[in-house]
N, CA, C and O of each residue as an XYZ file, in Angstrom:
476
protein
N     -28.403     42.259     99.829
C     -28.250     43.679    100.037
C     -27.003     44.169     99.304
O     -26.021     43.438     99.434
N     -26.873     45.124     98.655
C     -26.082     45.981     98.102
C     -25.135     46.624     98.629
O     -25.448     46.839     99.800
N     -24.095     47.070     98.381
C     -23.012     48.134     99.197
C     -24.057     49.105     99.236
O     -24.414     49.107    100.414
N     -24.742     49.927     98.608
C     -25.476     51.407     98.958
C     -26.731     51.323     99.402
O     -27.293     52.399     99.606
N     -27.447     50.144     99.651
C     -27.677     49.789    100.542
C     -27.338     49.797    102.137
O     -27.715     50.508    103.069
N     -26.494     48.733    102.032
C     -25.852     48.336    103.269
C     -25.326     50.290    104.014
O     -25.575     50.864    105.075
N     -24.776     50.567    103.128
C     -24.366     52.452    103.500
C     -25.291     53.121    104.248
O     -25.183     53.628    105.364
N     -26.745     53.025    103.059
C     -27.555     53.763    103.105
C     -28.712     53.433    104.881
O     -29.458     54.079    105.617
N     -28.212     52.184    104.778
C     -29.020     51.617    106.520
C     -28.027     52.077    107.658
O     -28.489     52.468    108.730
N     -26.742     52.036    107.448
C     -26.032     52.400    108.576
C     -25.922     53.958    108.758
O     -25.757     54.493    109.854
N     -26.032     54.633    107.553
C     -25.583     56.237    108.093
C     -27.554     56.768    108.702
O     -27.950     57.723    109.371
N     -28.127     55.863    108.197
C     -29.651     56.113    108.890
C     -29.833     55.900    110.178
O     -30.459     56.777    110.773
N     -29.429     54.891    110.845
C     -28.784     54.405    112.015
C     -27.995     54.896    112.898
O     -28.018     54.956    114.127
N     -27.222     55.274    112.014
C     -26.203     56.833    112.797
C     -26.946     57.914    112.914
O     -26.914     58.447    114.023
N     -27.862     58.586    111.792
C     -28.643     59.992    112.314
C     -30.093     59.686    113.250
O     -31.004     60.501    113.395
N     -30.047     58.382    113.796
C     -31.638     58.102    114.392
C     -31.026     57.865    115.913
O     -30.362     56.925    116.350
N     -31.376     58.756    116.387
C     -30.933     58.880    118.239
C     -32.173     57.883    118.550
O     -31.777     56.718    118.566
N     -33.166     57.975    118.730
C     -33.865     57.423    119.118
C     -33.674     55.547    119.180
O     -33.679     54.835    120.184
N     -33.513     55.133    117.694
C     -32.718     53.882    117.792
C     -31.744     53.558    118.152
O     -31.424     52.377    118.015
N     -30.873     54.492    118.768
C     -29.875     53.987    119.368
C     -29.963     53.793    121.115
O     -29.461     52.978    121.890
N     -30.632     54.672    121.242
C     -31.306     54.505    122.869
C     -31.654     53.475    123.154
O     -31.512     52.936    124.251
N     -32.431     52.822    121.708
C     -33.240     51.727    122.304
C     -32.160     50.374    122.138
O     -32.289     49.320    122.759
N     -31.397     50.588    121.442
C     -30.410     49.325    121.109
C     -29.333     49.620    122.263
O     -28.767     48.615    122.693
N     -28.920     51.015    122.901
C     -28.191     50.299    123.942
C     -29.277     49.879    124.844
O     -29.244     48.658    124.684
N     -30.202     50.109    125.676
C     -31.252     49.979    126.077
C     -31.214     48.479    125.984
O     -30.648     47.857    126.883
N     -31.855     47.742    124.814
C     -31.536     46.344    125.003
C     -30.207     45.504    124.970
O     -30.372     44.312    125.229
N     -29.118     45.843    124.742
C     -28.026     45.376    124.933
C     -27.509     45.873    126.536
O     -26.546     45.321    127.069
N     -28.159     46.804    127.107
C     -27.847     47.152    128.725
C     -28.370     45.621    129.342
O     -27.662     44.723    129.796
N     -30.138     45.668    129.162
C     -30.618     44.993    130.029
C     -30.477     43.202    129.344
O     -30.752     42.322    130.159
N     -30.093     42.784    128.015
C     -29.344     41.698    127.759
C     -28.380     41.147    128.827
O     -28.537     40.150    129.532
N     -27.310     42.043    128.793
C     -26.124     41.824    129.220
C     -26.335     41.825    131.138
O     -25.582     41.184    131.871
N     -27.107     42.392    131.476
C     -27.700     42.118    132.597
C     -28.653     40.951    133.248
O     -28.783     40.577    134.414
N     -29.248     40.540    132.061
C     -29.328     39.198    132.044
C     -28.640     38.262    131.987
O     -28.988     37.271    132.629
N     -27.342     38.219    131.158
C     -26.445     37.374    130.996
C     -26.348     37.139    132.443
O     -26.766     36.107    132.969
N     -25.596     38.446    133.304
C     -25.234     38.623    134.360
C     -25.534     37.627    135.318
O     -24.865     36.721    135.815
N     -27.133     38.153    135.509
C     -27.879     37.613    136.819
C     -27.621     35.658    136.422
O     -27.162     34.703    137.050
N     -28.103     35.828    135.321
C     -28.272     33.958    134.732
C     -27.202     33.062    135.574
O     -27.403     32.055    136.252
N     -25.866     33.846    135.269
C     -24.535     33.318    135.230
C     -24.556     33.229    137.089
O     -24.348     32.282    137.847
N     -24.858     34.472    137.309
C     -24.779     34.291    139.054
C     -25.435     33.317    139.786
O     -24.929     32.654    140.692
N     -26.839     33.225    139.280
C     -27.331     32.226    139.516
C     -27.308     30.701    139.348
O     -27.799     29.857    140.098
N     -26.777     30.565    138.446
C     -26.056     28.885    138.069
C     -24.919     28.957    138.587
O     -24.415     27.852    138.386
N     -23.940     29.823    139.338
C     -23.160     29.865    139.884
C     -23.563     29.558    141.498
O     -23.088     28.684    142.223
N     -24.152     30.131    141.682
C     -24.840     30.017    143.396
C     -25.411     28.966    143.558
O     -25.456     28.684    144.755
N     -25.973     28.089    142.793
C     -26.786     27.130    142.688
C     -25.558     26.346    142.568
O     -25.546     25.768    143.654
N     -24.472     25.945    141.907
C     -23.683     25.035    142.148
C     -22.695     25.075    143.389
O     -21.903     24.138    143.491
N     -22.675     26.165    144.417
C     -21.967     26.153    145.255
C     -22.553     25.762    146.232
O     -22.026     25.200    147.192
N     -23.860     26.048    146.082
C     -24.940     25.383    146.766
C     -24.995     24.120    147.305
O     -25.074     23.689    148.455
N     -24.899     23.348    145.594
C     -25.059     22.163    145.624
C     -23.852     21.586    146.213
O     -23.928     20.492    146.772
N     -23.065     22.038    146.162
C     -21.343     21.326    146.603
C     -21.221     21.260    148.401
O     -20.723     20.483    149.217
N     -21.847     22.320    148.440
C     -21.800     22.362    149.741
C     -22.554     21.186    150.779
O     -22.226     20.270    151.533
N     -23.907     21.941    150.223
C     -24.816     20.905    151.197
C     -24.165     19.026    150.871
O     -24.057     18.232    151.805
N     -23.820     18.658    149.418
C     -23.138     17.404    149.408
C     -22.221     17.213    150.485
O     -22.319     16.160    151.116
N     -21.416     17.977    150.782
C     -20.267     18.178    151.283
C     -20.582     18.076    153.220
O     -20.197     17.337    154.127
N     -21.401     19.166    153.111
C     -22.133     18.982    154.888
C     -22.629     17.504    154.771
O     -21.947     16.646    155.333
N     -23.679     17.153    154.138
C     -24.108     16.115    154.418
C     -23.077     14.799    154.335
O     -23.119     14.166    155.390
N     -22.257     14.285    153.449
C     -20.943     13.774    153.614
C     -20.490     12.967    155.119
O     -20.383     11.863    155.654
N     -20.276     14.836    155.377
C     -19.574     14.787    156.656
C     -20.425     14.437    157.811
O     -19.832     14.083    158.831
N     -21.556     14.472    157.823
C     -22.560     14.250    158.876
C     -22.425     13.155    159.532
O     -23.009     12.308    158.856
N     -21.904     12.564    160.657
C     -21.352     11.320    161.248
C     -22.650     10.536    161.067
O     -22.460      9.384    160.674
N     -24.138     10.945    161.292
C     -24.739      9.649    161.220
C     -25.356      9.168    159.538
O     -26.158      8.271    159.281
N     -24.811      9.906    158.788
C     -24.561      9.723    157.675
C     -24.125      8.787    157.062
O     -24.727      8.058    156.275
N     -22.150      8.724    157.661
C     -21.472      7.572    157.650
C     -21.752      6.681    158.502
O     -21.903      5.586    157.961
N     -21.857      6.675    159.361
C     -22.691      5.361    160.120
C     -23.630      4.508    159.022
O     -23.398      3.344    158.694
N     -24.769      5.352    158.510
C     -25.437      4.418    158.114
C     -25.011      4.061    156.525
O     -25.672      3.269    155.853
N     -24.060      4.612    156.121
C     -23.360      4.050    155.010
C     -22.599      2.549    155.145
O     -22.457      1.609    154.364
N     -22.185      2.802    156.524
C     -21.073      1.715    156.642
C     -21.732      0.410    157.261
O     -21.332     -0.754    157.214
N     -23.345      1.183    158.109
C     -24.066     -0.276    158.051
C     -25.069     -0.763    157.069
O     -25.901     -1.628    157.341
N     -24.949     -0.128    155.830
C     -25.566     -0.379    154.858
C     -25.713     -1.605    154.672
O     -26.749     -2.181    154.343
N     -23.970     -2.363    155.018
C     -23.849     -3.959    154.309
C     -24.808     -5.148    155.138
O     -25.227     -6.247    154.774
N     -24.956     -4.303    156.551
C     -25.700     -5.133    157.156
C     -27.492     -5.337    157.311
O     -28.274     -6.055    157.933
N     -27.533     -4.280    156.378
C     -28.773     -3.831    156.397
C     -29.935     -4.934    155.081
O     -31.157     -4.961    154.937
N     -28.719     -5.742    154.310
C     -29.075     -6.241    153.257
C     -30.589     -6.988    153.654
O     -31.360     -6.950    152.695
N     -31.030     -7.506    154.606
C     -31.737     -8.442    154.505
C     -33.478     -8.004    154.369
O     -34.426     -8.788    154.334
N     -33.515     -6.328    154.301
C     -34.322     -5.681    154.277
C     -34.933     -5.232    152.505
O     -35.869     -4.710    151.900
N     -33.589     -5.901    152.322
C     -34.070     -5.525    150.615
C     -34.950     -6.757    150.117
O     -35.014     -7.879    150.619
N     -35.591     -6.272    149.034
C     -36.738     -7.325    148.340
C     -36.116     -8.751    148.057
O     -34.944     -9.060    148.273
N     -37.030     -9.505    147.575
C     -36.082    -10.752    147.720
C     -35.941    -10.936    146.134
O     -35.500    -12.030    145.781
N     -36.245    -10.050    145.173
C     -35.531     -9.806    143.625
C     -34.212     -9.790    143.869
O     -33.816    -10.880    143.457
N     -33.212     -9.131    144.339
C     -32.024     -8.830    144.664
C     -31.417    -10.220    145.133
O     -31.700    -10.862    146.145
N     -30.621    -10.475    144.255
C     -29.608    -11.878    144.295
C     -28.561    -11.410    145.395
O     -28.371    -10.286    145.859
N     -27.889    -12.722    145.690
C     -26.603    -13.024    146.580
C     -25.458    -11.965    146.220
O     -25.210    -11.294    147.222
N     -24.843    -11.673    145.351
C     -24.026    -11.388    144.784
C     -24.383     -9.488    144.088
O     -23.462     -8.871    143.555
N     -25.652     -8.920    144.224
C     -25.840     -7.710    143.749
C     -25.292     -6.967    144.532
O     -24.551     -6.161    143.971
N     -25.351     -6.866    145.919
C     -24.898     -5.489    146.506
C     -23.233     -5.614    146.067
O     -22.742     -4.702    145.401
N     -22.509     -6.636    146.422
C     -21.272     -6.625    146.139
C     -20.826     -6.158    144.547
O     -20.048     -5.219    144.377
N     -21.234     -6.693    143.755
C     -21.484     -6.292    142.360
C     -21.341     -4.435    142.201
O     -20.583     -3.740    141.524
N     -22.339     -4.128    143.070
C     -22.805     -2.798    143.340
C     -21.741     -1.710    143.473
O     -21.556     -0.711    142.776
N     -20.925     -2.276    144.820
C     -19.995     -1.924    145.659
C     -18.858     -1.853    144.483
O     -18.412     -0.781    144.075
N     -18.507     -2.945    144.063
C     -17.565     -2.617    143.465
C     -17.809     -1.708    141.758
O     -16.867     -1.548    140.981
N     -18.922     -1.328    141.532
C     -19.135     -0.565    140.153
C     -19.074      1.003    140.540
O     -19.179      1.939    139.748
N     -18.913      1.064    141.700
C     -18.850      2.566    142.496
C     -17.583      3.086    142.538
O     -17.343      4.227    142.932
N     -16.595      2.149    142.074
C     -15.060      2.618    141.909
C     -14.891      3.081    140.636
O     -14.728      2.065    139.960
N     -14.825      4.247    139.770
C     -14.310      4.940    138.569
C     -13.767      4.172    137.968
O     -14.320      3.691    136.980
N     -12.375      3.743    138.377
C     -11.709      2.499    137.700
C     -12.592      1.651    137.167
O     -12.624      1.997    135.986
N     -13.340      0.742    137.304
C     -14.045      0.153    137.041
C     -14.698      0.323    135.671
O     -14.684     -0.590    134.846
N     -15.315      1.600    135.424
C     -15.872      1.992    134.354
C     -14.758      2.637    133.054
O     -15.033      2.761    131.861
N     -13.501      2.964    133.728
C     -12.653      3.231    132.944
C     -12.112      2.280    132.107
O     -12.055      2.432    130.887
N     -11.577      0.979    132.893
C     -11.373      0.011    132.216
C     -11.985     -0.808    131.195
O     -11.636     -1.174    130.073
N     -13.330     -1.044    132.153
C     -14.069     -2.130    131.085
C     -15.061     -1.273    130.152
O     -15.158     -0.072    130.404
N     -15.817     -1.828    129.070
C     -16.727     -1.125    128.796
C     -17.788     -1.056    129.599
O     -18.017     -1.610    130.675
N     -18.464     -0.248    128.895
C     -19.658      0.634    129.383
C     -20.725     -0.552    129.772
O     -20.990     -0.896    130.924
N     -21.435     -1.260    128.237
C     -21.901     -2.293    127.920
C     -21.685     -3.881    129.140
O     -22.556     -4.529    129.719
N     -20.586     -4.000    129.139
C     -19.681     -5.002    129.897
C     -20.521     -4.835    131.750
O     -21.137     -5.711    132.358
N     -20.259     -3.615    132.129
C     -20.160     -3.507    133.751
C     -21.693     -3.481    133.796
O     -22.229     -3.836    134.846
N     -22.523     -3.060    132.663
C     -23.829     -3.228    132.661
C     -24.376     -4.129    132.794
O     -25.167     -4.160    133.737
N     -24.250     -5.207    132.005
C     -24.597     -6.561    132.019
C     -24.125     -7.292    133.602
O     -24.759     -7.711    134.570
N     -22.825     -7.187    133.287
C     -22.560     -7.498    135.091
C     -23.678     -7.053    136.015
O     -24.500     -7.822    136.513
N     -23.633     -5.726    136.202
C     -24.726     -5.842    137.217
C     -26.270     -6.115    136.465
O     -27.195     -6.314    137.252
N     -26.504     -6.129    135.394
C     -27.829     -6.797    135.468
C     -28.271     -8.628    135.828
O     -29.221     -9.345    136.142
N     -26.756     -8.667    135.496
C     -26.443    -10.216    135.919
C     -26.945    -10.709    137.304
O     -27.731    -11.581    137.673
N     -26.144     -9.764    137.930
C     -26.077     -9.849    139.647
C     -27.234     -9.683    140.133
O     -27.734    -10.177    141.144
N     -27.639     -8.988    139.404
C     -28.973     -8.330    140.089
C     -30.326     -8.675    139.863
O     -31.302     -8.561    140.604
N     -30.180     -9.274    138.303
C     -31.552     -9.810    138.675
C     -31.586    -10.778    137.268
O     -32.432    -10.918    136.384
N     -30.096    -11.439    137.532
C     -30.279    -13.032    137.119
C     -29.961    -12.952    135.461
O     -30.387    -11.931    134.922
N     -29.259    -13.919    134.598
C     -29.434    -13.898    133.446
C     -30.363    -14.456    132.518
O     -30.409    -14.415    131.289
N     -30.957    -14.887    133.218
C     -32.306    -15.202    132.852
C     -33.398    -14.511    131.820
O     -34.109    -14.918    130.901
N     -33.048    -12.776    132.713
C     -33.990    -11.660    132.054
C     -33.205    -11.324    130.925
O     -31.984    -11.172    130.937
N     -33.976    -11.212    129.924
C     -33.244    -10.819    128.704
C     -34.112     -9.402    128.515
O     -34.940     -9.111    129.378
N     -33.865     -8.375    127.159
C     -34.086     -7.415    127.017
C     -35.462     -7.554    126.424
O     -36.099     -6.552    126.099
């Protein structure tokens, strides 16, 4: 496009009311979209924080977290000696910070179901 061009589209643009109605028109109800979008992925994560958060706290919640360890004998008999503990300890951040990624993987595929299985 040309400078008298480019001129000749904008001062057309300027004398056309009608196109401009319609361009704020869609930049109204755009930006009103933005709006709602944003509120909604907003509500939806407070959402989510919350109910985590109630449920958390729910005493028989922790109960059955804390008898989880005793609960082992209910699991399949794939699951080696050494997986839940394995488990337990890959649930600490540290863990993944330190070692690699690759590394804590193998560990627990180790634990869990033997080195035996290869890829």
């Amino acid at each position: 496009m040309s400078q008298s061009e480019l001129q000749r589209t904008l001062s057309n643009f300027k004398n056309n009311d009608q196109l401009k109605r319609k361009l704020k028109l869609f930049l109204g109800i755009g930006c009103l979209g933005v709006f709602l979008v944003g509120g909604l992925i907003i509500w939806a994560g407070v959402t989510a924080v919350t109910h985590v958060v109630g449920l958390g706290s729910n005493v028989n919640v922790q109960e059955q977290v804390k008898n989880l360890k005793g609960n082992i004998p209910k699991i399949p008999a794939i699951a080696k000696v050494g997986c839940w503990e394995r488990v337990q300890s890959l649930m600490n951040i540290q863990v993944w910070l330190e070692t690699p990624l690759g590394e804590n993987i193998t560990s627990l595929k180790d634990a869990c179901l033997g080195p035996e299985i290869k890829k």
